[in-house]
DSSP file (Angstrom, degrees, kcal/mol; ACC not computed):
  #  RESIDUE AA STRUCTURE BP1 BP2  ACC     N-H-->O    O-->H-N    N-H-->O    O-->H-N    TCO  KAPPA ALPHA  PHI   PSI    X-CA   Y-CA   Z-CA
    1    1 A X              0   0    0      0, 0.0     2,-0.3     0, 0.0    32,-0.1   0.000 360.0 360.0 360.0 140.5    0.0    0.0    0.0
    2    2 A X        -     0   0    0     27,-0.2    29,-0.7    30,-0.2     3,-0.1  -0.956 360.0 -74.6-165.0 179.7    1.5    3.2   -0.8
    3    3 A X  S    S+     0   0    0     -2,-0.3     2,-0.4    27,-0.2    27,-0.2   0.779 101.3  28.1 -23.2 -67.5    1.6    6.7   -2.1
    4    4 A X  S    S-     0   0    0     25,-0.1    -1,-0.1    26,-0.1    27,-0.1  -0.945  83.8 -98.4-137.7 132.8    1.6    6.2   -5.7
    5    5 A X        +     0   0    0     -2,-0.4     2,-0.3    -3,-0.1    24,-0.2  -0.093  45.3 179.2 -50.3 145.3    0.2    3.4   -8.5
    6    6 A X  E     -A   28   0A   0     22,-1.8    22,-1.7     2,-0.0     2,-0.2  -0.955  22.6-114.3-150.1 132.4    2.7    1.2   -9.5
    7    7 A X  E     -A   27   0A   0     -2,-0.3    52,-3.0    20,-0.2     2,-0.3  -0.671  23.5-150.4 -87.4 159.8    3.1   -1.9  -12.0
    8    8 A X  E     +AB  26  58A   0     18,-1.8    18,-3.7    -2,-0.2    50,-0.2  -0.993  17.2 179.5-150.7 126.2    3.8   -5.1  -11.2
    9    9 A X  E     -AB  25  57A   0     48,-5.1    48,-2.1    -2,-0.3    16,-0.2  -0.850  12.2-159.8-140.8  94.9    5.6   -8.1  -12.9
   10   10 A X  E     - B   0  56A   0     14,-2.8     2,-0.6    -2,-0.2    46,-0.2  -0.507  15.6-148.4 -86.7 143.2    6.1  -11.8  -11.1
   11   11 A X        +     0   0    0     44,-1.5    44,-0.4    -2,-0.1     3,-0.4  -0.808  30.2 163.5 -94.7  72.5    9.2  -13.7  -13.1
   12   12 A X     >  +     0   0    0     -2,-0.6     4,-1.8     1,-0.2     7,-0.1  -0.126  35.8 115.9 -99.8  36.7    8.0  -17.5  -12.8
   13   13 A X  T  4 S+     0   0    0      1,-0.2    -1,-0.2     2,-0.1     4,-0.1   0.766  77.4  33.4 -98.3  14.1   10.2  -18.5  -15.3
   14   14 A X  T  4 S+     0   0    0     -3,-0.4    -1,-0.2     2,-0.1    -2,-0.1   0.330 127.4  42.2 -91.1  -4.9   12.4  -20.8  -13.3
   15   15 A X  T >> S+     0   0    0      4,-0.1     4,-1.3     2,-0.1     3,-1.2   0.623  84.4 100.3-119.0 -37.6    9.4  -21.9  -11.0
   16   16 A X  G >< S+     0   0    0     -4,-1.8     3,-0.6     1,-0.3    25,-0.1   0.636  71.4  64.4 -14.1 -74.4    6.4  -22.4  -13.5
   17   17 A X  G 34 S+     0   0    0      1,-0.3    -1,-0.3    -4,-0.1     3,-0.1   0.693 122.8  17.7 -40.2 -59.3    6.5  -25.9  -13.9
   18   18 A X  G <4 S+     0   0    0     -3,-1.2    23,-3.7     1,-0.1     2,-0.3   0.737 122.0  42.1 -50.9 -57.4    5.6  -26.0  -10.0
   19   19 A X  E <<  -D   40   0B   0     -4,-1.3     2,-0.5    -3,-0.6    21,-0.2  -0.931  56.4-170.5-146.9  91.2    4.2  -23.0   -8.9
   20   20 A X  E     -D   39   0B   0     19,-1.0    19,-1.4    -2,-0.3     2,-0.4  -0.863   7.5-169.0 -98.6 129.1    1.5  -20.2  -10.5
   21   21 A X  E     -D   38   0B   0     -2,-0.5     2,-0.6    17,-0.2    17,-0.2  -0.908  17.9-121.1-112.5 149.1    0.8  -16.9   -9.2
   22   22 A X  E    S+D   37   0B   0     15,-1.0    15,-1.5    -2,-0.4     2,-0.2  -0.900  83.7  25.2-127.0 158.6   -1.9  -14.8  -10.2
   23   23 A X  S    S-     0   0    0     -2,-0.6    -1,-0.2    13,-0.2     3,-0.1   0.817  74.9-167.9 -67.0 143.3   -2.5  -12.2  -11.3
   24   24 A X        +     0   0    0     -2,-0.2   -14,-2.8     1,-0.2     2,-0.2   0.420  63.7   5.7 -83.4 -11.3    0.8  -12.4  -12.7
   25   25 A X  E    S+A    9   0A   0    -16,-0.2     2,-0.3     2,-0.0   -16,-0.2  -0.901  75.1 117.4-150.4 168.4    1.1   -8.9  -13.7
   26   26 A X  E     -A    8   0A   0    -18,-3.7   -18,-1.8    -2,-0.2     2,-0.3  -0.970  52.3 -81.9 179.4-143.7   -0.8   -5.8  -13.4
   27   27 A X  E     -A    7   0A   0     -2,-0.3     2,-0.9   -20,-0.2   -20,-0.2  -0.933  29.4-162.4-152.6  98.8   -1.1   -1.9  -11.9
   28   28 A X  E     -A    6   0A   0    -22,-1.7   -22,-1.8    -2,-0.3     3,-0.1  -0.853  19.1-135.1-109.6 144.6   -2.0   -1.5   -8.6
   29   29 A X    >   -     0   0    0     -2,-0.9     3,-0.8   -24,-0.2     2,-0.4  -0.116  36.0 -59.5 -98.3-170.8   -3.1    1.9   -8.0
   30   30 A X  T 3  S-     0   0    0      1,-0.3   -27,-0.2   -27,-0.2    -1,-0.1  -0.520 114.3  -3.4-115.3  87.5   -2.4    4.7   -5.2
   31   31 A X  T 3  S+     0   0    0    -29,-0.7     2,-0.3    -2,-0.4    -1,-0.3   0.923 105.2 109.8  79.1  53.2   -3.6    3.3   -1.4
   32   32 A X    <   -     0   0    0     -3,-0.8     2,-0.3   -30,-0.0    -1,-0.3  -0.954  54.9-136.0-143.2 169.8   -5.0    0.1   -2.4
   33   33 A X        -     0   0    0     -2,-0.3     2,-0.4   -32,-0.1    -4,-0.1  -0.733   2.3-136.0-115.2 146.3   -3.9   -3.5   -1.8
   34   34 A X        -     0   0    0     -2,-0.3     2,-0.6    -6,-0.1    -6,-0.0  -0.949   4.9-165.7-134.2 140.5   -3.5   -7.1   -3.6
   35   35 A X        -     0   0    0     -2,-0.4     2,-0.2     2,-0.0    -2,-0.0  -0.873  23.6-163.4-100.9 121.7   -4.3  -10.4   -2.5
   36   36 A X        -     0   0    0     -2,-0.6     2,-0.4   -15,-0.0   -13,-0.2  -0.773  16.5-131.1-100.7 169.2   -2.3  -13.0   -5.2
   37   37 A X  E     -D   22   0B   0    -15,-1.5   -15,-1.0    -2,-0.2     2,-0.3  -0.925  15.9-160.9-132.9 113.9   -3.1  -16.3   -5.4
   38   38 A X  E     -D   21   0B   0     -2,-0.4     2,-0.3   -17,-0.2   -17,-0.2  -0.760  13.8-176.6 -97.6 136.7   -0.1  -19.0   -5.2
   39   39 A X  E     -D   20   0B   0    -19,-1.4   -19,-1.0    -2,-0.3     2,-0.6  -0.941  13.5-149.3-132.8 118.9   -1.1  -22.4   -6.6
   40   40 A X  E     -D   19   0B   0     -2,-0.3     2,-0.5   -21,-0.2   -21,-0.2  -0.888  14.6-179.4-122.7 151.5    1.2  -25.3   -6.5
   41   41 A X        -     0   0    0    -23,-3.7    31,-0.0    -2,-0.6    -2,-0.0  -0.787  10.1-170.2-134.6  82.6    1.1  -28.1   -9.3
   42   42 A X        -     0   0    0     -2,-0.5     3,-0.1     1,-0.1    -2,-0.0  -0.166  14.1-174.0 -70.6 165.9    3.5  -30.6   -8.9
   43   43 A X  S    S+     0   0    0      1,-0.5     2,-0.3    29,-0.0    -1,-0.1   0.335  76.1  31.0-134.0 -44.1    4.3  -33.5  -11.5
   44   44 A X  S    S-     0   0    0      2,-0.0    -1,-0.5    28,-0.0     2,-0.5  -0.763  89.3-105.5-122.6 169.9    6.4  -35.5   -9.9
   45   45 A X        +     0   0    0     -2,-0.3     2,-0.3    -3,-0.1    28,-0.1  -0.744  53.8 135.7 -97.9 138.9    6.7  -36.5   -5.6
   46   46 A X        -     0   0    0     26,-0.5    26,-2.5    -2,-0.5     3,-0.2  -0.877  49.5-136.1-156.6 170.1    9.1  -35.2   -4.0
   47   47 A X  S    S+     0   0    0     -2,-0.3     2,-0.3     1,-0.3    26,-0.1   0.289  96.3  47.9-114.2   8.6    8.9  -33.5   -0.3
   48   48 A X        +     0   0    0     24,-0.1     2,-0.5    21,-0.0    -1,-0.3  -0.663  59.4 164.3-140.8  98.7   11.0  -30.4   -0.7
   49   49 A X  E     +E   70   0C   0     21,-2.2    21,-1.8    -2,-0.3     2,-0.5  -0.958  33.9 164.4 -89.7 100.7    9.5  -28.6   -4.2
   50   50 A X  E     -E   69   0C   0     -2,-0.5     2,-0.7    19,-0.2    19,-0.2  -0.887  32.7-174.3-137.8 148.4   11.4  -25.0   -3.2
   51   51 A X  E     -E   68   0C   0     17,-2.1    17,-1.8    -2,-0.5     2,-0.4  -0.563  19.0-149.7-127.9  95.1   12.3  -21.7   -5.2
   52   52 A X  S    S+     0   0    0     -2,-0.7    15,-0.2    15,-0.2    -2,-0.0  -0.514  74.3   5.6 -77.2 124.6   14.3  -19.3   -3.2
   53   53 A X  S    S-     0   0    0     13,-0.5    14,-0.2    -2,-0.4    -1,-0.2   0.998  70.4-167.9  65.3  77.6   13.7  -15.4   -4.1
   54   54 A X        -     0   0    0     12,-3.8    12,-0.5    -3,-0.3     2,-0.4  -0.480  29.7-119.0 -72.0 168.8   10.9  -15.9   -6.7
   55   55 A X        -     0   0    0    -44,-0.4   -44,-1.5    10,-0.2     2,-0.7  -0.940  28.3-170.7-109.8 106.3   10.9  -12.0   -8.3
   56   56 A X  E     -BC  10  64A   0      8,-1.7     8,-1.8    -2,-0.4   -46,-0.2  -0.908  16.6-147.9-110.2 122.2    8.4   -9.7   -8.3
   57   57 A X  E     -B    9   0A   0    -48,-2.1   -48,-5.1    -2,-0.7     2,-0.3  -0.483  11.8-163.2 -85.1 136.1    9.4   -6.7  -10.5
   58   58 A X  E >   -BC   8  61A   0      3,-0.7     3,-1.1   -50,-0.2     2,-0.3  -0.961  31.0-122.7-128.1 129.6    7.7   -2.7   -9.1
   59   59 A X  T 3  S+     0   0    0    -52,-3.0     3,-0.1    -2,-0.3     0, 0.0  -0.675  95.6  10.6 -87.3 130.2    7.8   -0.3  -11.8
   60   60 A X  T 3  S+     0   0    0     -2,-0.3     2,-0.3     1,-0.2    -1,-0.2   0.294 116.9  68.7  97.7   8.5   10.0    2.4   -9.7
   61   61 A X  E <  S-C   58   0A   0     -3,-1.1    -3,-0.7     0, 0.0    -1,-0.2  -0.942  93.4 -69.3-153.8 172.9   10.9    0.8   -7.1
   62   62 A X  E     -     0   0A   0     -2,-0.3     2,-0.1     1,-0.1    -3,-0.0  -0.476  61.3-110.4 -75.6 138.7   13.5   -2.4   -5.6
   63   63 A X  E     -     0   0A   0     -2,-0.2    -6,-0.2     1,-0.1     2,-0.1  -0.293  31.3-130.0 -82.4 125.8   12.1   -5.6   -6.8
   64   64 A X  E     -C   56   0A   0     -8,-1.8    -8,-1.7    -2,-0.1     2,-0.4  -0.337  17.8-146.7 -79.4 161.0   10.5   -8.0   -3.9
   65   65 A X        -     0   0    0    -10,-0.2     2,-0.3    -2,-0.1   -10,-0.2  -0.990   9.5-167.6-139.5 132.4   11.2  -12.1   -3.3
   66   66 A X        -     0   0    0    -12,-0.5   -12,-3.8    -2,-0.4     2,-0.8  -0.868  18.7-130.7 -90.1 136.8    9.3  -14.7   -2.2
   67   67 A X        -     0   0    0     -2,-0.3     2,-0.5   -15,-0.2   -15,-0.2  -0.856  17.6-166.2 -59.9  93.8   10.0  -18.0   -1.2
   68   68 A X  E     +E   51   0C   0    -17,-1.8   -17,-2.1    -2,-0.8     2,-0.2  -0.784  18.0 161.4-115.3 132.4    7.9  -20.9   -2.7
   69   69 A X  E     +E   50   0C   0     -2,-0.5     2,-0.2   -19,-0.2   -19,-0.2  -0.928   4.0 154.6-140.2 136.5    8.2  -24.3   -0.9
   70   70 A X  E     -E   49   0C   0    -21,-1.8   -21,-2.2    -2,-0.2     2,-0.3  -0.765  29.5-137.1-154.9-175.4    5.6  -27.4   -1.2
   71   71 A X        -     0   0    0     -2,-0.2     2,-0.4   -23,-0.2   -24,-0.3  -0.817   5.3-160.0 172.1 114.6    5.7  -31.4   -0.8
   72   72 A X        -     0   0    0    -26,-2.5   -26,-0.5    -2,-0.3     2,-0.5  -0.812  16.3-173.0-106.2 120.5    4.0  -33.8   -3.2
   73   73 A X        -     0   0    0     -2,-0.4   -26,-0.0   -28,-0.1    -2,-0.0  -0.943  31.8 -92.0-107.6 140.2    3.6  -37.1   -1.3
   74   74 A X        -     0   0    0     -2,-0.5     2,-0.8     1,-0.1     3,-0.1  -0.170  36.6-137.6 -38.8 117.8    2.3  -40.4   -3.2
   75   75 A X        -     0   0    0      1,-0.1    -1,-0.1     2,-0.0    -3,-0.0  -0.739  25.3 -89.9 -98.5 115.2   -0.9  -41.1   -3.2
   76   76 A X        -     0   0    0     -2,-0.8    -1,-0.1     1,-0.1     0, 0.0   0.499  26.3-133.9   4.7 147.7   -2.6  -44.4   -2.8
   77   77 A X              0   0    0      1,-0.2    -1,-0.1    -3,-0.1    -2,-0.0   0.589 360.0 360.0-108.3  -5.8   -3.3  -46.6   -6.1
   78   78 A X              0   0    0      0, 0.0    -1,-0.2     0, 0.0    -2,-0.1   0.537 360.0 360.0 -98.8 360.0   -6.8  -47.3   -4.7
């Protein structure tokens, strides 16, 4: 929340396979807030799926990082 409107640009290309956030770009404007919505999509099991300092590029300002971490277990064949 801030001052002044800003765009906004998440870089999931080393994390895609795994991990979508949405909205994935946009403009959020001048004293409002965004909720994204992080989805993880595994393909294969493993118990530490992690991406250290996902990117989200702010038009004017130092770029933010997320961690995204999940665990795919096996599921029963019945």
């Amino acid at each position: 929340m801030g001052d002044i409107g800003a765009k906004f640009d998440w870089d999931l290309t080393y994390c895609k396979k795994f991990f979508t956030i949405t909205p994935v770009k946009g403009y959020l404007a001048p004293h409002e807030d965004i909720h994204f919505e992080v989805t993880f999509h595994p393909d294969v099991v493993d118990n530490d799926i992690r991406f250290n300092k996902v990117r989200c590029n702010i038009e004017g300002s130092d770029p933010l990082f997320v961690t995204l971490c999940g665990k795919c277990i096996a599921q029963p064949v019945d």
